[in-house]
DONU-629317 format. One record per residue (C-alpha): residue number from 1; residue in three letters; z, x, y. Coordinates in nm, 3 decimals. Example, Ala and Ser with C-alpha at 12.3 -4.5 7.8 and 13.67 -1.06 7.14 Angstrom:
2
DODREN  num  residu       zz       xx       yy
DODREN    1     Ala    0.780    1.230   -0.450
DODREN    2     Ser    0.714    1.367   -0.106
END
This chain:
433
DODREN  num  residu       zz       xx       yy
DODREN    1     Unk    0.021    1.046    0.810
DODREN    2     Unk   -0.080    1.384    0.586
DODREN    3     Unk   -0.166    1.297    0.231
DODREN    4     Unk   -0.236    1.600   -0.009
DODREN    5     Unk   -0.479    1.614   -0.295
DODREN    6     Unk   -0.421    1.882   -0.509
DODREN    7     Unk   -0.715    1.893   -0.793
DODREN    8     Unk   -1.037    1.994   -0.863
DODREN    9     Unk   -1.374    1.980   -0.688
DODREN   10     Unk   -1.587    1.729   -0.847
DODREN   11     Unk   -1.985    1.782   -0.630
DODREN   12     Unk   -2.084    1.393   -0.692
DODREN   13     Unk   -1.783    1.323   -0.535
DODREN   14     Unk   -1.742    1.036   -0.794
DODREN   15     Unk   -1.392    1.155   -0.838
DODREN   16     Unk   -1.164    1.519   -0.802
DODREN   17     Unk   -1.065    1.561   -0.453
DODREN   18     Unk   -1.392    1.456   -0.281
DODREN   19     Unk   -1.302    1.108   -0.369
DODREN   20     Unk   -0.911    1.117   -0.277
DODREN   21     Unk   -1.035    1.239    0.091
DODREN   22     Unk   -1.284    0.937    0.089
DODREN   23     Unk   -0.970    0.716   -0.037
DODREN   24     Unk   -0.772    0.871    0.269
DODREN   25     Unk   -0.994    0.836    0.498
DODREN   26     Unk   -1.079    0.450    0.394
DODREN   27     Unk   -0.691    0.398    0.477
DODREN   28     Unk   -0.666    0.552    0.814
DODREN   29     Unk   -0.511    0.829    0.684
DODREN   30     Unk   -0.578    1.255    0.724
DODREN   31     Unk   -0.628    1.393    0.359
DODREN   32     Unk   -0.602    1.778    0.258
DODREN   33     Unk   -0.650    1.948   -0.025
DODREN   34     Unk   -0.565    2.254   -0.202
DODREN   35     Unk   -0.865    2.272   -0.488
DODREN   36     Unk   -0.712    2.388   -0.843
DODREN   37     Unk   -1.051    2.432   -0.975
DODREN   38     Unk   -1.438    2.392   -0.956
DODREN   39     Unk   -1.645    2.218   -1.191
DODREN   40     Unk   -2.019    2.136   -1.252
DODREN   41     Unk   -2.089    1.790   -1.310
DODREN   42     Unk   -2.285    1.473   -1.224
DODREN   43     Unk   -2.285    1.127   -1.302
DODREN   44     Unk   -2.458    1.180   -1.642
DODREN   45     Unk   -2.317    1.466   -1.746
DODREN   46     Unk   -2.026    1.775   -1.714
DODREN   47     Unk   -2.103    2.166   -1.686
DODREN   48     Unk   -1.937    2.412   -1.629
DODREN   49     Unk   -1.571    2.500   -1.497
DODREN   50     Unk   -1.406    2.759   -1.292
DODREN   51     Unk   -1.048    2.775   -1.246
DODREN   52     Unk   -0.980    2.920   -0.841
DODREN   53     Unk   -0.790    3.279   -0.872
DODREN   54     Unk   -0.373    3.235   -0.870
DODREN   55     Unk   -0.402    3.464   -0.524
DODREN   56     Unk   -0.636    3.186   -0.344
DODREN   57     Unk   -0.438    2.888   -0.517
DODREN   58     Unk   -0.125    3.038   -0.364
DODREN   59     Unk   -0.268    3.109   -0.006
DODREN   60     Unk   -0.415    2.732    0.037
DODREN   61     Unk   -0.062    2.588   -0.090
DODREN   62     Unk    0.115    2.830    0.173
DODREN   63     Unk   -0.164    2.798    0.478
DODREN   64     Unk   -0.127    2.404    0.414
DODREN   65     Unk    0.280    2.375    0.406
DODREN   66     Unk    0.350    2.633    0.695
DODREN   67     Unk    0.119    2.387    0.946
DODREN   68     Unk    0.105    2.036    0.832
DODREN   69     Unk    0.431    1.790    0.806
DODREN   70     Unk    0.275    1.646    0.373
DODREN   71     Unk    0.441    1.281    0.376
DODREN   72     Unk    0.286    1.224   -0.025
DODREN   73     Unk    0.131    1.454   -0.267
DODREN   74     Unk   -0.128    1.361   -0.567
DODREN   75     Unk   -0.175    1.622   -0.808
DODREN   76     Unk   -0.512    1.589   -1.052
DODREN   77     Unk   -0.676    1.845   -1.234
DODREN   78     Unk   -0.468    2.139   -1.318
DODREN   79     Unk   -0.653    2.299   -1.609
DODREN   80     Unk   -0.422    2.599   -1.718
DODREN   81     Unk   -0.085    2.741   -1.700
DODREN   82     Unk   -0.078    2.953   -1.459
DODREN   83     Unk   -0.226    2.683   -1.200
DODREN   84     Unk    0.077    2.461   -1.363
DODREN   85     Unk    0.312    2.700   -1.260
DODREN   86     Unk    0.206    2.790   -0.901
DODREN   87     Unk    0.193    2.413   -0.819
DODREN   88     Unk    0.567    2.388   -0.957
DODREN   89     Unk    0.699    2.674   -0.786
DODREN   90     Unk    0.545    2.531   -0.469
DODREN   91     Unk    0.656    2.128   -0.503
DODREN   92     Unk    1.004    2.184   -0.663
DODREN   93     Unk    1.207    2.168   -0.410
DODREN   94     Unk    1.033    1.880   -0.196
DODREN   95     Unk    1.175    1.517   -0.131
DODREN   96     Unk    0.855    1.348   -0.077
DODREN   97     Unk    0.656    1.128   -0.319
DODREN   98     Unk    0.430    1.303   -0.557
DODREN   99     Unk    0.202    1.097   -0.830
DODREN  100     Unk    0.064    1.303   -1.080
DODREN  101     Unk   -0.286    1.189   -1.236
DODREN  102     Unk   -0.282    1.375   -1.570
DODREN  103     Unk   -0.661    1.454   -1.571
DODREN  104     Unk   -0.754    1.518   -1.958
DODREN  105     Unk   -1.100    1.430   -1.987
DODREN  106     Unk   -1.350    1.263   -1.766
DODREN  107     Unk   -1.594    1.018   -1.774
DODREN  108     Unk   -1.890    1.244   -1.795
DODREN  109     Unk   -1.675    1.445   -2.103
DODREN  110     Unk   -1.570    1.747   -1.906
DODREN  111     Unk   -1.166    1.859   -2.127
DODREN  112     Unk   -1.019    1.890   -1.766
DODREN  113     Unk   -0.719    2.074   -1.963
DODREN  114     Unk   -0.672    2.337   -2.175
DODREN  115     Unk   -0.488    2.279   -2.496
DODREN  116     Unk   -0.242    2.567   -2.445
DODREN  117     Unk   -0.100    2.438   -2.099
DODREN  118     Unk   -0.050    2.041   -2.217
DODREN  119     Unk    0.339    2.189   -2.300
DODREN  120     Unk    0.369    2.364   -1.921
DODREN  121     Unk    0.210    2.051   -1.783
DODREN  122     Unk    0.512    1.846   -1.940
DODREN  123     Unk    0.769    2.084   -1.877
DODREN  124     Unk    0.655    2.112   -1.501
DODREN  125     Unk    0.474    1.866   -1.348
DODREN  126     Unk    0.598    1.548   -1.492
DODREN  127     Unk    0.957    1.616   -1.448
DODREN  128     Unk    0.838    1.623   -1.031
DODREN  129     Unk    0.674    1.350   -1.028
DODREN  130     Unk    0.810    1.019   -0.860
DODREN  131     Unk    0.513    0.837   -1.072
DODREN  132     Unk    0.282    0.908   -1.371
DODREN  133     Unk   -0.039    0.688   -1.388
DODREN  134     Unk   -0.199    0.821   -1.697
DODREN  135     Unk   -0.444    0.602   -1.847
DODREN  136     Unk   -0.420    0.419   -2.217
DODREN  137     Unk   -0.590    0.795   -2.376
DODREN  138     Unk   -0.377    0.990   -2.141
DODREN  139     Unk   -0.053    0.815   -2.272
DODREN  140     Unk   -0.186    0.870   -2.620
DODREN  141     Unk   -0.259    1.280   -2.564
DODREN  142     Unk    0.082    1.302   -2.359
DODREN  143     Unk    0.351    1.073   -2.572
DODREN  144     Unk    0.159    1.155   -2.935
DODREN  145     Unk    0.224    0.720   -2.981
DODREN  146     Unk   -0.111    0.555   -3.088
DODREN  147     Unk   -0.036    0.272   -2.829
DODREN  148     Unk   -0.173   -0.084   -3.013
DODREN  149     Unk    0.114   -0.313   -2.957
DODREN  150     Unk    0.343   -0.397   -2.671
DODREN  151     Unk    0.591   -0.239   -2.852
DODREN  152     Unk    0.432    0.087   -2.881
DODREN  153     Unk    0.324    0.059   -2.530
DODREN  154     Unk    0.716    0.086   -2.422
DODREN  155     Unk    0.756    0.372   -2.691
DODREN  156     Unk    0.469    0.572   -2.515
DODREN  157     Unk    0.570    0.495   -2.139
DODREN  158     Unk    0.945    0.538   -2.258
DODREN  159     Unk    0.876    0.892   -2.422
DODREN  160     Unk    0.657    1.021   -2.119
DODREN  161     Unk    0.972    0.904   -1.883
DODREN  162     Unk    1.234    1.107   -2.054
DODREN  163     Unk    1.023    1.413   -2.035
DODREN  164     Unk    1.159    1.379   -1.668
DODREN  165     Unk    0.890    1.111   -1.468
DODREN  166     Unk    1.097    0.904   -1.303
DODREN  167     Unk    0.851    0.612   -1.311
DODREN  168     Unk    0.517    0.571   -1.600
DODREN  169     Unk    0.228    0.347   -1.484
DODREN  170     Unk   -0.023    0.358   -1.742
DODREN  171     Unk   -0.334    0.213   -1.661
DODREN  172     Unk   -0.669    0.017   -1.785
DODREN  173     Unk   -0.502   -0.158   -2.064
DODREN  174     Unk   -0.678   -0.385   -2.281
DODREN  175     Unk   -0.409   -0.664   -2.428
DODREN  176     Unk   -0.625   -0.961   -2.396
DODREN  177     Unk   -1.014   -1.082   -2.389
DODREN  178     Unk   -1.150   -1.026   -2.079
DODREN  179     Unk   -0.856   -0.897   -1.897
DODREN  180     Unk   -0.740   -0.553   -1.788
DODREN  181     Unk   -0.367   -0.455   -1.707
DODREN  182     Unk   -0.130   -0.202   -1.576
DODREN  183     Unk    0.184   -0.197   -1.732
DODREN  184     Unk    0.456   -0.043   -1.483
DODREN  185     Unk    0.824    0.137   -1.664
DODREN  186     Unk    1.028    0.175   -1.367
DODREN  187     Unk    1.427    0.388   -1.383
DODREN  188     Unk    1.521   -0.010   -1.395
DODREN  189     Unk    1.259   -0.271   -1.527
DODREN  190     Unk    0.858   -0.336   -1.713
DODREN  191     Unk    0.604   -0.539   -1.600
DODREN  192     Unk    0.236   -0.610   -1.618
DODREN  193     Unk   -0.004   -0.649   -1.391
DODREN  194     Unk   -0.342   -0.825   -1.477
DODREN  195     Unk   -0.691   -0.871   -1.416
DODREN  196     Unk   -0.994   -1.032   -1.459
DODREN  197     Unk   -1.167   -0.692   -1.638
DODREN  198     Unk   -1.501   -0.594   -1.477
DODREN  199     Unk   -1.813   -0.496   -1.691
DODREN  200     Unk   -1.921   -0.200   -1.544
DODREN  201     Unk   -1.917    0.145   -1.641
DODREN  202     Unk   -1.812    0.341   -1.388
DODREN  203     Unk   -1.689    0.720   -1.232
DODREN  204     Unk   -1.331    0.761   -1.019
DODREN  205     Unk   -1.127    0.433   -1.059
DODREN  206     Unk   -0.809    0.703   -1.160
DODREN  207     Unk   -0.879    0.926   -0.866
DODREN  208     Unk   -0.886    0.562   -0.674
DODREN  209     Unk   -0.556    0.444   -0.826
DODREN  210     Unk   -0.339    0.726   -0.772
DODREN  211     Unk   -0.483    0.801   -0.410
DODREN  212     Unk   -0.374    0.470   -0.295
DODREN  213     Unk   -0.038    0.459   -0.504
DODREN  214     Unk    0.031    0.761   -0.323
DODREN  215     Unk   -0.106    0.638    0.046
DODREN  216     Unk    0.164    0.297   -0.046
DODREN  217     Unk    0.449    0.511   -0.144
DODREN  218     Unk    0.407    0.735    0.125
DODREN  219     Unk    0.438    0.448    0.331
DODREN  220     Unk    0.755    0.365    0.209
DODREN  221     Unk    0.662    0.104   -0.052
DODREN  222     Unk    0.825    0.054   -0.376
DODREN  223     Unk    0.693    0.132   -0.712
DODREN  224     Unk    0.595   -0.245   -0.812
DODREN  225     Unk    0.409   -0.317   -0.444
DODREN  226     Unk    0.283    0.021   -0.448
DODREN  227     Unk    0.174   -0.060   -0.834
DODREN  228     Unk    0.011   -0.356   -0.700
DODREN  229     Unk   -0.185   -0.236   -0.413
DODREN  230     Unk   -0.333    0.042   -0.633
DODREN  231     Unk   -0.405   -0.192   -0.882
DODREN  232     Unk   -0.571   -0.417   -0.644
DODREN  233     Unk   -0.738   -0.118   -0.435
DODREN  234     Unk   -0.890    0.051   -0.801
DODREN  235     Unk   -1.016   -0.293   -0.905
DODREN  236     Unk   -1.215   -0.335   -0.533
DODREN  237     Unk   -1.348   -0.015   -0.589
DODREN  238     Unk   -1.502   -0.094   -0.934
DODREN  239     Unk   -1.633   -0.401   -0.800
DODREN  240     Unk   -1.771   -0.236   -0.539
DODREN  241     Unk   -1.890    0.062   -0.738
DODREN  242     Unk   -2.241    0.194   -0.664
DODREN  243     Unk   -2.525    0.389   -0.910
DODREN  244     Unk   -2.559    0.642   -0.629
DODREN  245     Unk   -2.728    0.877   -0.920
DODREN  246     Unk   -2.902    0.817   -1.238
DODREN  247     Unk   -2.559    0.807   -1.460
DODREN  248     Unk   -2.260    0.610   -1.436
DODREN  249     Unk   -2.172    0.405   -1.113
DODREN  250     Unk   -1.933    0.596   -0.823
DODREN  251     Unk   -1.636    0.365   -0.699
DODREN  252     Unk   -1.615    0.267   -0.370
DODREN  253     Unk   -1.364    0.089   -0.207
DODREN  254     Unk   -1.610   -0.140    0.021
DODREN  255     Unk   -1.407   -0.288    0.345
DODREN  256     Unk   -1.538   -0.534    0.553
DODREN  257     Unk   -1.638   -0.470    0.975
DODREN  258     Unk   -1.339   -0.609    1.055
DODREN  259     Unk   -1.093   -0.365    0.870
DODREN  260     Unk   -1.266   -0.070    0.959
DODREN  261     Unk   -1.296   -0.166    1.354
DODREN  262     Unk   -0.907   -0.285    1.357
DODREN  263     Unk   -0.851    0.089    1.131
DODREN  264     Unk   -1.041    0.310    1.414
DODREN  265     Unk   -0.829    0.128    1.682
DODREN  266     Unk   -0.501    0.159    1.537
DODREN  267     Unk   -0.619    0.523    1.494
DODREN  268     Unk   -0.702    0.566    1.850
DODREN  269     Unk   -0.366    0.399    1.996
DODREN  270     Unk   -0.129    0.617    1.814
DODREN  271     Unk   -0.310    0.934    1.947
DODREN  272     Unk   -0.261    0.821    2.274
DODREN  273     Unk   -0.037    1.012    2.542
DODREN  274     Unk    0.338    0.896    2.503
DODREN  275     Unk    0.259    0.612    2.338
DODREN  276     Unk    0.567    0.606    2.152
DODREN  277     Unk    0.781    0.484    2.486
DODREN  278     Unk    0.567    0.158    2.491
DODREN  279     Unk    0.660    0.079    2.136
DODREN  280     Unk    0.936   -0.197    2.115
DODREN  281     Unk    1.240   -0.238    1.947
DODREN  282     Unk    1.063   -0.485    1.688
DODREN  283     Unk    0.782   -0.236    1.678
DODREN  284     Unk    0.439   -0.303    1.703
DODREN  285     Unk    0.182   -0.483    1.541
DODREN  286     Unk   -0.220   -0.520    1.612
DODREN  287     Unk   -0.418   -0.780    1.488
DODREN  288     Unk   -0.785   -0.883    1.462
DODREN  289     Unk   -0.896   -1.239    1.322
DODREN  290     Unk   -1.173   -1.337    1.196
DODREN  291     Unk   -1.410   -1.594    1.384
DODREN  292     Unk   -1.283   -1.927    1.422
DODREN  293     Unk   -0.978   -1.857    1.235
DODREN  294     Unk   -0.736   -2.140    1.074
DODREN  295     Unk   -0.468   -1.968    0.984
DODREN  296     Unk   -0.266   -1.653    0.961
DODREN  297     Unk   -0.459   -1.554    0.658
DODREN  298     Unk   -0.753   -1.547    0.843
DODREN  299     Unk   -0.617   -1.273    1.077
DODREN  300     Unk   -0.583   -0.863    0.988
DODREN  301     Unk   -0.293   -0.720    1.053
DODREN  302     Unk   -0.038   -0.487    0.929
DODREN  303     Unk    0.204   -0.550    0.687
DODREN  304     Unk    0.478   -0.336    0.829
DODREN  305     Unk    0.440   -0.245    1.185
DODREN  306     Unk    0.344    0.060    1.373
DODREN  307     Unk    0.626    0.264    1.418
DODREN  308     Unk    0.781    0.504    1.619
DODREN  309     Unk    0.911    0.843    1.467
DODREN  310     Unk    1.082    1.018    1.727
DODREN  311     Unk    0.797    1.102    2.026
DODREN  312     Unk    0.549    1.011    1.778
DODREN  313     Unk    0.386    0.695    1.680
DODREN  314     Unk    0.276    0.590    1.315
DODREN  315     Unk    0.129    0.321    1.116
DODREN  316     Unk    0.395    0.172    0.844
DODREN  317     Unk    0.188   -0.024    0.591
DODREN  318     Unk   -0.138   -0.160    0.518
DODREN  319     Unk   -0.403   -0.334    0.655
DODREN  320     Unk   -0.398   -0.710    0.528
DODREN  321     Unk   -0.528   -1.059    0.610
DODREN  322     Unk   -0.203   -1.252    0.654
DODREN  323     Unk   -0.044   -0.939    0.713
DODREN  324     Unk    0.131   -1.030    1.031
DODREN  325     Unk    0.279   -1.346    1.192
DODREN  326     Unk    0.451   -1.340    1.522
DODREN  327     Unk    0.127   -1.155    1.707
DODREN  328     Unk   -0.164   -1.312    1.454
DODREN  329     Unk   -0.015   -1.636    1.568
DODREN  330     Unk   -0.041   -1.550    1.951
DODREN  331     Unk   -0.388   -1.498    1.842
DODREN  332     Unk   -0.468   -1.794    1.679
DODREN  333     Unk   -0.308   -2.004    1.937
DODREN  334     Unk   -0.505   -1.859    2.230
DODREN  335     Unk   -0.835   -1.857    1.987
DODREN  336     Unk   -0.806   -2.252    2.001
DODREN  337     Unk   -0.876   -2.288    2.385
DODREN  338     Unk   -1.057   -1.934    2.414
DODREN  339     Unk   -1.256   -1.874    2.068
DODREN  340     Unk   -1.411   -1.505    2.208
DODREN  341     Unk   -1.009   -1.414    2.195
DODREN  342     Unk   -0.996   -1.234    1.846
DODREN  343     Unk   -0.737   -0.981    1.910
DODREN  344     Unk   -0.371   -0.874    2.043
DODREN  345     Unk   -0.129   -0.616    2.014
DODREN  346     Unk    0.246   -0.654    2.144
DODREN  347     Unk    0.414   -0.418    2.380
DODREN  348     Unk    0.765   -0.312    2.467
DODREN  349     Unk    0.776   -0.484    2.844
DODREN  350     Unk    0.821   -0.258    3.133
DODREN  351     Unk    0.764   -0.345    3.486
DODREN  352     Unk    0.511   -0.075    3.542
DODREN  353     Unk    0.341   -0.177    3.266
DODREN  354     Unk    0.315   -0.553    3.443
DODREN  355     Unk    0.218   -0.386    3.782
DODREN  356     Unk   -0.031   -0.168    3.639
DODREN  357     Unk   -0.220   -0.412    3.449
DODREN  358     Unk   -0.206   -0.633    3.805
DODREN  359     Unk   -0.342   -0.300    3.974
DODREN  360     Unk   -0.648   -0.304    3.725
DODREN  361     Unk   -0.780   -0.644    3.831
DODREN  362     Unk   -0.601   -0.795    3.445
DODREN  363     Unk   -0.551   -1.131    3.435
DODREN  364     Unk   -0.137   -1.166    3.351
DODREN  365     Unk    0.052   -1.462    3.294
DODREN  366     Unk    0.404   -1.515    3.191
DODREN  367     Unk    0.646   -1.833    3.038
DODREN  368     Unk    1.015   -1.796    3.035
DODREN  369     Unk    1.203   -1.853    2.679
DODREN  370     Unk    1.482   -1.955    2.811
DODREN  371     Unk    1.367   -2.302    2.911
DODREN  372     Unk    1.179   -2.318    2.538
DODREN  373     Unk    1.326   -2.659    2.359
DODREN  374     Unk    1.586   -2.659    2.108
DODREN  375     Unk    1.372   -2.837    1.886
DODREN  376     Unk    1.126   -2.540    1.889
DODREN  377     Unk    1.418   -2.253    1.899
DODREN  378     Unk    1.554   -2.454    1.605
DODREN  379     Unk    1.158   -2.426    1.429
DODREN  380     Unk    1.079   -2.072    1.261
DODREN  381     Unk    0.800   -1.944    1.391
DODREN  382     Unk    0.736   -2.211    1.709
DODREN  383     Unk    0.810   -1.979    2.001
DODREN  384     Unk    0.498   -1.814    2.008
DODREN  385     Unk    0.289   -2.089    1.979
DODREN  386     Unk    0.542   -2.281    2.228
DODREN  387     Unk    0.511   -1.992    2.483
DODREN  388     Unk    0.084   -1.933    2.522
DODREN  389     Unk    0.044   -2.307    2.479
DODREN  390     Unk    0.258   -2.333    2.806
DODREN  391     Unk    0.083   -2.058    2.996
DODREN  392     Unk   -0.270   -2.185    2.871
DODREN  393     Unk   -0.205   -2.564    3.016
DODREN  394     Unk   -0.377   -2.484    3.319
DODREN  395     Unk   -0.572   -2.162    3.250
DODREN  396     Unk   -0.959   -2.137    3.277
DODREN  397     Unk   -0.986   -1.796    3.179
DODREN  398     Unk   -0.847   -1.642    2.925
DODREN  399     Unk   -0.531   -1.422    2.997
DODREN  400     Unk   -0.552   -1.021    2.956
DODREN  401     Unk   -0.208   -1.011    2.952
DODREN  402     Unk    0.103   -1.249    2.809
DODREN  403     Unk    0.483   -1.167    2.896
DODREN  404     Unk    0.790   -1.314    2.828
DODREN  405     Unk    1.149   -1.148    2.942
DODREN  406     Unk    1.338   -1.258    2.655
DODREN  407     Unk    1.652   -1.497    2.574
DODREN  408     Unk    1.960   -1.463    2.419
DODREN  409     Unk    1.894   -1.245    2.139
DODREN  410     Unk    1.509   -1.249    2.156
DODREN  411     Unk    1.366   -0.892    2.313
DODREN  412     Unk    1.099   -0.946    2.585
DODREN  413     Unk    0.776   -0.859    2.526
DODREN  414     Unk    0.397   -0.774    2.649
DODREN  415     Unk    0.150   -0.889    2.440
DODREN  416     Unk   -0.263   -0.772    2.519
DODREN  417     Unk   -0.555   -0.960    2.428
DODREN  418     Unk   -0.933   -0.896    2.408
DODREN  419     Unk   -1.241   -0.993    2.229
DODREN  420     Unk   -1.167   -0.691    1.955
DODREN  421     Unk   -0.936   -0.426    1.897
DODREN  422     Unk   -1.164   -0.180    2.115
DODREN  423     Unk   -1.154   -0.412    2.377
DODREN  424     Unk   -0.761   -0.380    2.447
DODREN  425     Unk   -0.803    0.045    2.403
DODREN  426     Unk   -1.022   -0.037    2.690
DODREN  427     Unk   -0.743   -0.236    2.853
DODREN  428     Unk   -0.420    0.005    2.744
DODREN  429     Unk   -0.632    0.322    2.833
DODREN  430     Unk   -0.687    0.168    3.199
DODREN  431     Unk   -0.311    0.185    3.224
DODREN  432     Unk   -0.178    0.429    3.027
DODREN  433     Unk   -0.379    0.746    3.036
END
C-alpha cells in the first residue's frame, strides 16, 4: 500500500510530513510525500517559513502520480493560494480517500496559513476531502461558531460539511472532567468517542490522527472504525510521547516486539515471488501469540486478511490482538501440547506445496474433515481445534505443516507453523523461492 503526505517539512520531526512517514512506516505501510513548504522550528519554538516554488510543487505531484499506484492521500500544511490551487488541480479528479488536516497553527505557534488563502482552502480542499479532522480551534477558525455546547458543536461540524466535506471529525474535545473526545458528523449519523484525557503537553497527535485515519480508510474501513482506530492510535502516541528535546514532548506511537516482528514478516511474504497463487479463496491470515497464550486475545493477527489483488498480494487491515480466529486458534491449540509453537499462517493447498515441504525434511501431518462429528460441525468455531487436536494425539514433535482437503462446503487448506513469524519465511522461502 502507497500512502501520500502532502504538507510541510517540520526538522524535529514532531509533526509535518516527517511524522506521517514515521506513522506509515509504524503500520507496514510505504509513505511519500510531496512537501508544500519548509519551516524552521523545534520543540520550543517556530522560525521561519518558506513556501516550495509552484514549478517544484507541480513536478513532485506529477513525478509521484506518473510512477506510484496512491491508495489514500493526507493533505497538511498548505500555507497559500497558489499551493491550494496546484493541490486541487492535481486531486480533483481522483476516487481515492483523501483526509485533509487543516493545519492553522502549531503547537510551537508557527500561523501555518495565511489569512488570504483560508477562502481558497474552503472552496478547494474541503469540498475533496472524504474526511476533515480539524481540531476544536480549527473548527472555530473554519465554521466562525464559538463551539461551547453540544449544540454548537453540530452547528460547527454541520457548517464545515456543507462547504462540501463529506464527513467532519473534529478532534481533542473537552465536554467533561478528565475526558477527551472526538465527535464524528458522518453524510448519515453523530457520535462521540471518549477518553480518559492524558496530562501531557505534547507535539504531533494531529499529524498522528489523520495519518492513521487515512492508513484505515485506505484499507477499506468505514468512517466510525476508521474514527476509532485513529482515535485509539493518537491517544497511544500521546501516551507514549517522548521529550526528545528541551520543549514539548514528540508523539510516538510505541508497539510492542511482537507487532513489529509479525509487521516485518507480513512485509516480507507479500514481496515474495508469485505469492499471490498460494493465497486461498478465504484469504490469508498470519498470526503471532504471545507466550503462553489463553485465548484469542492473546494472539496478533489481522483484522481483515491478506489479500490478493490481481498477481499481487496485500495486507487488508490492521494488526490486532484478537484480530483473527480460525488460524490464532490453530495456534493456541497446538501451543497447549507444544508451548515454543507461537505462530501460523494458512495456505491455499496444492499438492506441490505438500510434496515440497516433504522434500525439505518438514514435518506434515494431515486429518480429514469429513469424518469431524456433527456435534463439532454443528459448534462455531470447533473444527480447528477438532482437527490439530486429532493430528497431535500421537505426535512428539511438533508439526511444520497441518492440511486438511476440505468437506462439503469447507475449502482445504495448508496451514505453517514455527516458533515466530520469521521462522515460517524460513519455512515458505525453502519452498517457494
Amino acid at each position: 500500500m502507497n500512502l501520500l503526505s502532502i504538507g510541510g517539512s517540520d526538522p524535529s520531526s514532531g509533526a509535518g510530513i516527517q511524522s506521517d512517514v514515521k506513522t506509515f512506516a509504524s503500520l507496514n505501510t510505504h509513505g511519500l510525500t510531496v512537501i508544500t513548504t519548509i519551516t524552521s522550528q523545534n520543540t520550543s519554538k517556530f522560525g521561519m517559513i518558506q513556501p516550495v516554488s509552484k514549478k517544484i510543487l507541480k513536478n513532485q505531484m506529477d513525478l509521484i502520480f506518473s510512477d506510484f499506484v496512491i491508495d489514500g492521500i493526507k493533505i497538511g500544511m498548505v500555507y497559500n493560494s497558489e499551493i491550494i490551487k496546484i493541490i486541487y488541480n492535481a486531486l480533483k479528479k481522483l476516487s481515492i480517500p483523501i483526509v485533509v488536516d487543516p493545519v492553522i497553527k502549531s503547537t510551537t505557534g508557527g500561523i501555518m496559513i495565511q489569512k488570504s488563502a483560508i477562502n481558497d482552502f474552503k472552496k478547494y480542499l474541503i469540498p475533496i476531502a472524504t474526511v476533515i479532522t480539524p481540531n476544536r480551534f480549527e473548527a472555530e477558525y473554519i465554521s466562525k461558531i464559538k463551539v461551547n455546547s453540544k449544540n454548537s458543536l453540530q452547528k460547527a461540524a454541520k457548517i464545515i460539511q456543507e462547504m462540501g466535506a463529506k464527513n467532519v471529525v473534529i478532534t481533542g474535545l473537552e465536554l467533561k472532567k478528565n475526558y477527551i473526545f472526538d465527535f464524528i458528523m458522518t453524510e448519515k449519523n453523530q457520535e462521540l468517542i471518549k477518553n480518559k484525557k492524558l496530562k501531557i503537553s505534547n507535539h504531533g497527535s494531529g499529524c498522528n490522527y489523520s495519518a492513521s485515519m487515512i492508513f484505515s480508510l485506505a484499507n477499506g474501513k468505514s468512517i466510525l472504525e476508521s474514527a476509532k482506530f485513529a482515535h485509539e492510535f493518537s491517544f497511544d502516541s500521546i501516551r507514549d510521547a517522548e521529550k526528545v528535546g528541551k520543549g514539548l514532548a514528540i508523539t510516538q506511537k510505541k508497539f510492542d516486539s511482537i507487532y513489529l516482528e509479525l509487521s516485518r514478516a507480513i512485509n516480507k511474504f507479500i514481496k515474495i515471488k508469485n505469492i499471490s497463487k498460494r493465497i486461498p479463496e478465504c484469504q490469508t491470515n498470519f498470526v503471532f501469540s504471545k507466550k503462553s497464550p489463553k485465548s484469542i486475545k492473546d494472539v496478533l493477527g489481522i483484522s481483515g486478511r491478506i489479500v490478493k489483488t490481481g498477481t499481487n498480494v496485500t495486507q487488508a487491515g490492521n494488526l490486532e490482538y484478537g484480530g483473527s480466529k480460525h488460524v490464532a486458534t490453530a495456534v493456541l491449540t497446538l501451543n497447549k501440547k507444544f508451548p515454543h509453537i507461537r505462530s501460523a499462517i494458512n495456505l491455499k493447498f496444492q499438492k506441490e506445496t505438500i510434496t515440497k515441504l516433504e522434500k525439505n525434511n518438514l514435518t506434515v501431518k494431515n486429518y480429514e474433515r469429513i469424518r469431524e462429528p456433527k456435534m463439532i460441525k454443528n459448534k462455531e468455531g470447533s473444527s480447528i481445534e477438532w482437527g490439530i487436536d486429532s493430528v497431535l494425539k500421537d505426535s512428539k514433535e511438533a508439526p511444520d505443516a497441518i492440511f486438511h482437503k476440505g468437506d462439503f462446503g469447507k475449502e482445504p487448506m495448508i496451514m505453517i507453523f514455527g516458533t515466530n513469524p520469521n521462522s515460517i519465511i524460513e519455512k515458505i522461502s525453502k519452498i517457494f523461492l
